[in-house]
MILO-189925 format. One record per atom (N, C-alpha, C): z negated, y negated, x negated. Coordinates in steps of 0.02 Angstrom, whole numbers, padded with zeros to 5 digits, always signed. Atoms other than C-alpha are relative to their C-alpha. Layout:
<rs>
ZYX
...
</rs>
This chain:
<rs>
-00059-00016-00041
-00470-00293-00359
+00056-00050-00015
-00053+00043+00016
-00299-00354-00395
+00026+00009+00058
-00042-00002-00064
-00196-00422-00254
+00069-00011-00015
-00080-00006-00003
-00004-00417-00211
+00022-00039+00045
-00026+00049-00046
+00076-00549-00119
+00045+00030+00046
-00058-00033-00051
+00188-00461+00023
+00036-00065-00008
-00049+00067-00019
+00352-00579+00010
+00055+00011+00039
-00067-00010-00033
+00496-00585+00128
+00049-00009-00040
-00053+00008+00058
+00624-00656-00017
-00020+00024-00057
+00008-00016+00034
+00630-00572-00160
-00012-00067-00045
-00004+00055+00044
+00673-00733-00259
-00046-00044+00007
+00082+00031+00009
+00489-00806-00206
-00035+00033-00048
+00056-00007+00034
+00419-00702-00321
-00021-00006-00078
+00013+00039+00061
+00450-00813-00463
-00061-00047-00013
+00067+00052-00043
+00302-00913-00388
-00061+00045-00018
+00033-00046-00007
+00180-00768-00395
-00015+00024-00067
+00001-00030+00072
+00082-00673-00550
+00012+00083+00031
-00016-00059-00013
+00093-00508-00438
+00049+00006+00058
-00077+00004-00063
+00249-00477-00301
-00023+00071+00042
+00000-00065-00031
+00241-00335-00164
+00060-00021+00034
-00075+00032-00047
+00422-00320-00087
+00030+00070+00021
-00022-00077-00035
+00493-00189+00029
+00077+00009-00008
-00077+00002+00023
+00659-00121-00023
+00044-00006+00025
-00030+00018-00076
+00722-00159+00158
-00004-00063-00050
-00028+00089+00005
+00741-00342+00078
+00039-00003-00083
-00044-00003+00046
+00834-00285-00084
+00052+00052-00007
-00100-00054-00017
+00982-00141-00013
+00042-00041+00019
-00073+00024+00021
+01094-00277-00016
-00023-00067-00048
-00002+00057+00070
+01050-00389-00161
+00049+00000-00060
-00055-00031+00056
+01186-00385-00286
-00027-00034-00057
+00031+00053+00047
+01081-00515-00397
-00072+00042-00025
+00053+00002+00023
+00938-00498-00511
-00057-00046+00023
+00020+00056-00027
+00799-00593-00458
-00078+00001-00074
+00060+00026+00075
+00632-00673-00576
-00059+00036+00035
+00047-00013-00024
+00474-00599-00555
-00059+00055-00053
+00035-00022+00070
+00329-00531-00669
-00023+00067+00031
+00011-00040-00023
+00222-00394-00607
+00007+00027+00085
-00009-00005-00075
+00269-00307-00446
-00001+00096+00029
-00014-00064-00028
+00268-00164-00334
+00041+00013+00070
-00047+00005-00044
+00416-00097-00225
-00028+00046+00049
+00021-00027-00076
+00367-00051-00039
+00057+00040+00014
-00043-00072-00020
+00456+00123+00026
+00050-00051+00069
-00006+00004-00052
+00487+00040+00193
-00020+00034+00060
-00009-00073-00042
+00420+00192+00284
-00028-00012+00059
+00023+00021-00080
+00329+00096+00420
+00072-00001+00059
-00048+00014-00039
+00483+00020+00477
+00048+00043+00027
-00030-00052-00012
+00589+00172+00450
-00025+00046+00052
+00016-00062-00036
+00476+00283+00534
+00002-00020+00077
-00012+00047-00061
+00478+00167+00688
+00049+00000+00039
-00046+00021-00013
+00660+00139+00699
+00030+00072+00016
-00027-00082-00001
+00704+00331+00672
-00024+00037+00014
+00017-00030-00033
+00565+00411+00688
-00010+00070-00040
-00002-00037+00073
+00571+00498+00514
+00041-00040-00049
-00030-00001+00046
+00693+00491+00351
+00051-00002+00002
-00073-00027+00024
+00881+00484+00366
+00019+00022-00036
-00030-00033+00041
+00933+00494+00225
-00035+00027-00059
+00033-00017+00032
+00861+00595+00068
-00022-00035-00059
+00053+00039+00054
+00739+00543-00057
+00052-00018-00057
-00046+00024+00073
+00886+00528-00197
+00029-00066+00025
-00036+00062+00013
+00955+00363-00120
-00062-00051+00004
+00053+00049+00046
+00780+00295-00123
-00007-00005-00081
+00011-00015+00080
+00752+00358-00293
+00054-00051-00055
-00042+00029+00044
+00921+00284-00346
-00007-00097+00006
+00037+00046-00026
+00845+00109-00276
-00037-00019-00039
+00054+00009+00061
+00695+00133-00389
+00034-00021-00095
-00036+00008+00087
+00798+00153-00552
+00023-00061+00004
-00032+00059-00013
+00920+00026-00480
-00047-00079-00034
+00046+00074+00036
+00777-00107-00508
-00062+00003-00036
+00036-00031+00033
+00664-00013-00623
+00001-00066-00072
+00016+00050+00108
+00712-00154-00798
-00003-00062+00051
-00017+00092-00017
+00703-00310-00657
-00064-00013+00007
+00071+00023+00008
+00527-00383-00706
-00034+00060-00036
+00050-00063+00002
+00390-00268-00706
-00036+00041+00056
+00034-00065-00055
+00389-00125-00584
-00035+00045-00033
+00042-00042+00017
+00225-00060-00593
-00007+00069+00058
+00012-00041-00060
+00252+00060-00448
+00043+00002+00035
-00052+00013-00072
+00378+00117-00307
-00051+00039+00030
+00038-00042-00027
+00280+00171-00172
+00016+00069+00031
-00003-00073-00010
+00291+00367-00104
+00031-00015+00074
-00006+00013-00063
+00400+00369+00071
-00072+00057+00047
+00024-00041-00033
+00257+00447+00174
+00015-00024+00092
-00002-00012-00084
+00224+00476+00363
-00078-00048+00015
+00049+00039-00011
+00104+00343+00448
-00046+00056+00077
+00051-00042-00049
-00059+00421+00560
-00039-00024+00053
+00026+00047-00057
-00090+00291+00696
+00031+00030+00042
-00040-00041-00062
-00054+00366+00849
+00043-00024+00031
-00051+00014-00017
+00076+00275+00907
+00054+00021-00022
-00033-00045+00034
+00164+00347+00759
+00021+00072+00018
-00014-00060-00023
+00124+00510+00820
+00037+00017+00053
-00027-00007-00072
+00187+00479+00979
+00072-00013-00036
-00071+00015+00030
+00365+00421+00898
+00008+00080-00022
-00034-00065+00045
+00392+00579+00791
-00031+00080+00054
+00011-00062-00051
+00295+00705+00920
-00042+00051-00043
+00054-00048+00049
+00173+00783+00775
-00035-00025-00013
+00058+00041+00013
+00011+00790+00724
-00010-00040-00076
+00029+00031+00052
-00087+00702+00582
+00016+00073-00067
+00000-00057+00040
-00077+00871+00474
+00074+00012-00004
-00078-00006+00008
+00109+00891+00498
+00023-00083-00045
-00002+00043+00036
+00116+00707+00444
-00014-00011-00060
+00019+00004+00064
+00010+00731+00294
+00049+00032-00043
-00046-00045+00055
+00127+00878+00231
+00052-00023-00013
-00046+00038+00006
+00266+00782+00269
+00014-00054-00056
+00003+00066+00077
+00213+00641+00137
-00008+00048-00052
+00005-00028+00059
+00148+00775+00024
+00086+00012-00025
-00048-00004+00018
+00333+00847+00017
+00065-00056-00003
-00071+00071+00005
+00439+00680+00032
-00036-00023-00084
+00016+00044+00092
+00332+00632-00143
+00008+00058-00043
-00021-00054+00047
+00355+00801-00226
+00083+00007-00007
-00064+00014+00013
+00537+00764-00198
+00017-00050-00033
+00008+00076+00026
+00540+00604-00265
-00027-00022-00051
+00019+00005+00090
+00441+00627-00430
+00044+00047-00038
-00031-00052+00041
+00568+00751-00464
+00077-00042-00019
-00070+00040+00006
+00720+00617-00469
-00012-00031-00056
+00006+00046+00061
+00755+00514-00604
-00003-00075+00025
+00022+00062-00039
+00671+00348-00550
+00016-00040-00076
-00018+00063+00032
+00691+00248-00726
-00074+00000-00029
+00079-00003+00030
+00510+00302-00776
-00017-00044+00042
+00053+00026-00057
+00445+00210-00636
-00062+00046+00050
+00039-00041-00005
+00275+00268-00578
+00000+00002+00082
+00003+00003-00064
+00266+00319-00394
-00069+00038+00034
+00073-00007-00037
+00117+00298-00296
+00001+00030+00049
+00031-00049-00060
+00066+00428-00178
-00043-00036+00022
+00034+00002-00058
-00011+00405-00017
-00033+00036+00023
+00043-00021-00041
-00160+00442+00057
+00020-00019+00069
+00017+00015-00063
-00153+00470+00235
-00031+00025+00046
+00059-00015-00046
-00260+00487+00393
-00020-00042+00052
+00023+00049-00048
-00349+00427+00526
-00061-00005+00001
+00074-00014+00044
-00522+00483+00513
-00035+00010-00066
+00025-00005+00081
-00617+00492+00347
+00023+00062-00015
-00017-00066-00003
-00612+00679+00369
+00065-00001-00030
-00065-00018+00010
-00426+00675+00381
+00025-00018-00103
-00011+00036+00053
-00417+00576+00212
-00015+00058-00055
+00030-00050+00042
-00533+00699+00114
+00049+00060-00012
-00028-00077+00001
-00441+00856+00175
+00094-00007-00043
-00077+00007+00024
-00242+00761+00137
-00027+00009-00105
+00018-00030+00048
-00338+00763-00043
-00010+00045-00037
-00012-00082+00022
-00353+00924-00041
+00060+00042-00016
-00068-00005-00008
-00178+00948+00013
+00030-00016-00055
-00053+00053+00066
-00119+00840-00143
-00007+00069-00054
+00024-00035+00044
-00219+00964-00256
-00012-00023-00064
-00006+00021+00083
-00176+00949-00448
+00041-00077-00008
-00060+00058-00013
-00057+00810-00398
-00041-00056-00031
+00057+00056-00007
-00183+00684-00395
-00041-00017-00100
+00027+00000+00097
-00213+00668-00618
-00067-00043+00031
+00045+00033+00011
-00370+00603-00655
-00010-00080+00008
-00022+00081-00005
-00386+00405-00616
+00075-00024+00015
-00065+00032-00019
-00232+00410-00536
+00002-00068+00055
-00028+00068-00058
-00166+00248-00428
+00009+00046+00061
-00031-00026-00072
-00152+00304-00246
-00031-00050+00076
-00031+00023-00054
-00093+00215-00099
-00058+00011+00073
+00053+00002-00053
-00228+00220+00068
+00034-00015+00049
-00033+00023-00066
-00112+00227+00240
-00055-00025+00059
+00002+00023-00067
-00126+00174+00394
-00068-00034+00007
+00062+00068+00006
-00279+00053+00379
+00002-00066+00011
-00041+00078-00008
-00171-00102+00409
-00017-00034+00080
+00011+00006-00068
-00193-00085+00594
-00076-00003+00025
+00094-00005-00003
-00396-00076+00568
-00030-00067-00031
+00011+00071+00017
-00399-00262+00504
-00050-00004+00010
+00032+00025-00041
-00514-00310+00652
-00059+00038-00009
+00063-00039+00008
-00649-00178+00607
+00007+00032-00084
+00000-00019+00057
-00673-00186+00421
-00055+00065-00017
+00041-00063+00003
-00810-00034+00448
+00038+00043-00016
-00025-00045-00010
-00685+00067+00486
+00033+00010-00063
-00042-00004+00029
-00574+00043+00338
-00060+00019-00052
+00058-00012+00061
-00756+00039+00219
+00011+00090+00026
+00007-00070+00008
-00789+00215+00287
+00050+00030-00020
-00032-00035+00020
-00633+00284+00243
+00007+00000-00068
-00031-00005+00067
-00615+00215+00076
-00072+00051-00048
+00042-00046+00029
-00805+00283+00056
+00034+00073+00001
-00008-00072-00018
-00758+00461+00121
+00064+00018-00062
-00029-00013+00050
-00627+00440-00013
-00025+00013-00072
+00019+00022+00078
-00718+00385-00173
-00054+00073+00020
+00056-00060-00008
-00855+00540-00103
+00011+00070-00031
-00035-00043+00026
-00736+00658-00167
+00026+00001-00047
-00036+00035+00063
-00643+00556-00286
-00026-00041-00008
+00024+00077+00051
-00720+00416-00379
+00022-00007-00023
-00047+00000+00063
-00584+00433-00503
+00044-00024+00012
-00049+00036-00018
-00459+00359-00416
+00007-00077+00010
-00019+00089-00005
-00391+00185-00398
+00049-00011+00053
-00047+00031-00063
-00347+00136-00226
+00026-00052+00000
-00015+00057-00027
-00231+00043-00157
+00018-00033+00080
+00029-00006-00105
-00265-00034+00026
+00075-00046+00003
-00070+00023-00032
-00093-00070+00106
+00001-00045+00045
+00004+00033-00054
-00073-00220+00221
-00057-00045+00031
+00036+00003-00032
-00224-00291+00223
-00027-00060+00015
+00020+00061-00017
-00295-00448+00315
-00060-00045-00044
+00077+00014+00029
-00439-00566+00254
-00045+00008+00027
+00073-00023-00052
-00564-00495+00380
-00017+00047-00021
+00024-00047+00033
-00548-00359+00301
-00020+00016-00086
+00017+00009+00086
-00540-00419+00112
-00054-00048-00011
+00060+00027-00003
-00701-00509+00159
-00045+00030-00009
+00036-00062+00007
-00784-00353+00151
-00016+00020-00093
+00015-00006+00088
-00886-00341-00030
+00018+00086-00010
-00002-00071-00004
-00872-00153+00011
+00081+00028-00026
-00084-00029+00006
-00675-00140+00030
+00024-00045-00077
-00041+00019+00037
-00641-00259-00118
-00037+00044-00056
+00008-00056+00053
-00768-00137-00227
+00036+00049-00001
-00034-00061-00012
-00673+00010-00186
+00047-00015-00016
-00104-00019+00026
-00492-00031-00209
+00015-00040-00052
-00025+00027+00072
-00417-00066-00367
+00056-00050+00006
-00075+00069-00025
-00271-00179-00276
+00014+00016+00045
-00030+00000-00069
-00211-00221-00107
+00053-00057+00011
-00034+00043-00018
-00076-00311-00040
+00003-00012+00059
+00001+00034-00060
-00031-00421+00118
+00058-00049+00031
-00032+00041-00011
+00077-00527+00233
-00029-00031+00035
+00028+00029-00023
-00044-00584+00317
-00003-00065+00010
-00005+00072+00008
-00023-00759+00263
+00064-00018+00059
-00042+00001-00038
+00153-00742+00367
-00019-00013+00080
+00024+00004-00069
+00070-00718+00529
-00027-00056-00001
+00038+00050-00023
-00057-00836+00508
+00017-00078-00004
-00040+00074-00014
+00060-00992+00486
+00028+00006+00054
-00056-00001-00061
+00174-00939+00624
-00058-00028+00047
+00059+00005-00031
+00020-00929+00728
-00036-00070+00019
+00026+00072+00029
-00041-01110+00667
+00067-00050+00017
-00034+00052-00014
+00118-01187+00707
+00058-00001-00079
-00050+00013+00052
+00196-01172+00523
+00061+00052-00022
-00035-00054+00010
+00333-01094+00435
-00017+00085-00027
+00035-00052+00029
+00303-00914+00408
+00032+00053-00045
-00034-00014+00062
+00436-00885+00278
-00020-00034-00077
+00016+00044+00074
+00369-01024+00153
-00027+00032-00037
+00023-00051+00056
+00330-00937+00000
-00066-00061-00030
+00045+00037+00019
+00200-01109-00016
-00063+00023+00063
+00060-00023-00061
+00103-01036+00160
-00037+00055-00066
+00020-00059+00035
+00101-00869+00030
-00059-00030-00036
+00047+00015+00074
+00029-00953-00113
-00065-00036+00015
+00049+00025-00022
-00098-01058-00023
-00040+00081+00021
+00041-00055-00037
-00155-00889+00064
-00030+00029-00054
+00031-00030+00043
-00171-00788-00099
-00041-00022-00049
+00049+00036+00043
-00253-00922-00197
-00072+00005+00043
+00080-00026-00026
-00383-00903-00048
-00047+00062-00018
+00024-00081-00007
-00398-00725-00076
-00019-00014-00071
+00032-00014+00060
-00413-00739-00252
-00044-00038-00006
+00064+00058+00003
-00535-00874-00249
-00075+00013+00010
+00066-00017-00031
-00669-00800-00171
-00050+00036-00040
+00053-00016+00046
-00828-00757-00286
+00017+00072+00021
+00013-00070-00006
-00837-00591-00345
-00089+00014+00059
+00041-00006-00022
-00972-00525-00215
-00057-00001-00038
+00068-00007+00042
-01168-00516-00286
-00018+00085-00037
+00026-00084+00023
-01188-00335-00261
+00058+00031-00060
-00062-00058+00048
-01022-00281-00368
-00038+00011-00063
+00008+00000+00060
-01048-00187-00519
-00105+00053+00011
+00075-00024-00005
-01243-00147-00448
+00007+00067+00030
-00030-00080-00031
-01183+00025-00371
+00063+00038-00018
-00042-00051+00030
-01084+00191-00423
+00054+00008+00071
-00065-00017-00052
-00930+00254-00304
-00041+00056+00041
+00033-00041-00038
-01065+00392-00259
-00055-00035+00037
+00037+00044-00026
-01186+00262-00214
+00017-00035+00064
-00037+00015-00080
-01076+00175-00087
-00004+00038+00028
-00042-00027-00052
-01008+00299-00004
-00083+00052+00025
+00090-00011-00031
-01229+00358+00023
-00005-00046+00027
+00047+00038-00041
-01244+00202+00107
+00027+00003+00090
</rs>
């Protein structure tokens, strides 16, 4: 599993071998900034929060993507989807299934723009495993063979890394072919030998909270780097490598 540093300044992620940065912190950058491999965050939590959907249409994201498509190496803009925590639901007033279609058609709009050949990661979303399987279905052909895709609303399931294992099983049960990526996620839950077999890369700000929390700054891009050197540090588990994607998701 490769990880992504969530950064608040773009210009920390000269510090970093991978960057995750939400494009809420580069619509008014007029500068280039340094940074090697990275992937640009939709914003769609925050958006969907604040609004409650999409204002405006997928072409001034899209033009966003191009916009910083030659600055480093964007390996990814992520897909604006619809989040499936019920609080969410309660904001927008629809269910999980209206949500899913919702992402399906905000990313079928959005691979159709001219992004700069930048690849855009679709989202899985859901709340139950179930839900996950069936938005799969929903995707259809979409979904190429070993494609990269995105794993919502799991961020808020930190505290019960079960919960986030079963879903990514109920994913790989259907798909094994894919290469998740777990959005947001804490070290309680990247403690889990289960969740770091399963996903092919996750990112985090986790480190942010947990200085504030502690008393320190929770902008220092040195809290970051201490945090992700933890994360990467940590022995590959024993069992990896000793079980198939159909094997997990039997246990």
């Amino acid at each position: 599993m490769r990880f992504f540093t969530g950064l608040h300044q773009p210009s920390d992620a000269q510090h970093f071998d991978a960057a995750f940065i939400s494009k809420n912190r580069l619509a008014k950058r007029k500068s280039g900034f340094a940074v090697g491999d990275w992937i640009m965050d939709s914003g769609a939590f925050t958006t969907i929060l604040t609004h409650g959907g999409y204002p405006e249409g997928v072409e001034v994201y899209a033009a966003e993507i191009k916009r910083w498509s030659t600055n480093g190496n964007l390996l990814a803009a992520v897909a604006q989807d619809y989040m499936c925590e019920a609080h969410m639901l309660k904001i927008t007033g629809m269910t999980i299934e209206q949500h899913q279609q919702l992402t399906i058609e905000r990313y079928d709009a959005l691979v159709k723009c001219d992004v700069g050949g930048v690849y855009i990661l679709p989202v899985l979303q859901g709340y139950d495993p179930e839900d996950y399987v069936r938005h799969i279905e929903m995707y259809g052909d979409r979904l190429a063979q070993g494609a990269w895709v995105g794993v919502g609303s799991v961020c808020k399931r930190n505290g019960d890394p079960r919960a986030i294992e079963r879903v990514l099983m109920a994913i790989k049960a259907v798909r094994p072919d894919l290469r998740l990526h777990g959005f947001g996620l804490k070290s309680t839950a990247l403690s889990s030998w289960i969740v770091r077999e399963l996903l092919h890369t996750a990112d985090s700000m986790a480190w942010s909270y947990s200085a504030r929390k502690q008393g320190r700054n929770g902008n220092d891009w040195r809290e970051a780097k201490r945090w992700t050197e933890r994360i990467n540090s940590r022995p590959e588990p024993a069992q990896r490598g000793l079980f198939t994607a159909e094997e997990l998701c039997l246990m």
